[in-house]
N, C-alpha and C positions, 0 to 999 in steps of 0.2 A: 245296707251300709255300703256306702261307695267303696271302691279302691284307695286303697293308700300309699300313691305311686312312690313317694321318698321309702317305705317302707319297705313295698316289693325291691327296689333299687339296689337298697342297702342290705338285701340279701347273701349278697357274695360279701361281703364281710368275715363271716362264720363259716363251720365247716359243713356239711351235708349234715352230720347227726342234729346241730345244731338250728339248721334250715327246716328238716322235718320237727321239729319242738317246734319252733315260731311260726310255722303257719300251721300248725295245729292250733294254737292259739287263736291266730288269727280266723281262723274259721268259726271259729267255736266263739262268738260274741256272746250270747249267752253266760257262758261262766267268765269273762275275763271281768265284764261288768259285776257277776255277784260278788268275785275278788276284788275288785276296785271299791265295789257299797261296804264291803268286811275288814279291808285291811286297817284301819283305822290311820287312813292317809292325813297328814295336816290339813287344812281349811284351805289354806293359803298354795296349797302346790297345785300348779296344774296340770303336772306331768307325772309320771313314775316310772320309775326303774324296773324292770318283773326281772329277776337275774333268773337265766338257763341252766346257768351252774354255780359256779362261786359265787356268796353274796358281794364280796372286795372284788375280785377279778373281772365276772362277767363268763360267757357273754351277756348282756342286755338286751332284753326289748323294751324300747319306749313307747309309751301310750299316754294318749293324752286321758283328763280323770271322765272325758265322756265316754274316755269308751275303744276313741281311733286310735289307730296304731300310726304314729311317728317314723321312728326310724330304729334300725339296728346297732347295736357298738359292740365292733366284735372284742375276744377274752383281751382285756388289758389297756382298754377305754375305760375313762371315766364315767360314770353317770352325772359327773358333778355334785352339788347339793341335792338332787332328786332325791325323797323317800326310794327304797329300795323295798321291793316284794321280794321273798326268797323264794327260793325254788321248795325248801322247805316249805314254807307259809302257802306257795301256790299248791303245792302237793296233795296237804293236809286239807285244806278249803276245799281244792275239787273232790278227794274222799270222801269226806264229811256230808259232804249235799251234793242233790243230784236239782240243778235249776231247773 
């Protein structure tokens, strides 16, 4: 999977603790997509929210529903309309199964 240069960019957003979470993610394609096929995202969105911390506050990582990673919104950015994955919800799924 290519680089997702608005992605890596939008790194300095967030703090270091927060930095390490998001490209852990971003490394690990693998599970972000089982997350994506499980969370039972609308039809119609083509993006999502995966919240690092708060599911209202953030931070956010955006990913589009293939898969890429978009960009970062650090704590107290909106995700907008975006369905939101919780940091719960993301917790629980990577425990659960091992892809």
């Amino acid at each position: 999977m290519p680089h997702d240069e608005d992605f890596l960019r939008r790194l300095d957003r967030v703090s270091p603790t927060w930095v390490e979470v998001a490209l852990n993610l971003y490394r690990d394609h693998e599970r972000v997509r089982y997350v994506l096929e499980h969370a039972n995202i609308p039809e119609r969105a083509d993006r999502v929210a995966i919240s690092l911390n708060d599911p209202r506050t953030g931070p956010f990582v955006v990913v589009a529903r293939t898969g890429s990673f978009v960009t970062v919104l650090k704590e107290g950015m909106s995700p907008g309309p975006l369905p939101i994955i919780t940091r719960a919800q993301l917790d629980a799924m990577s425990r659960t199964t091992r892809w």
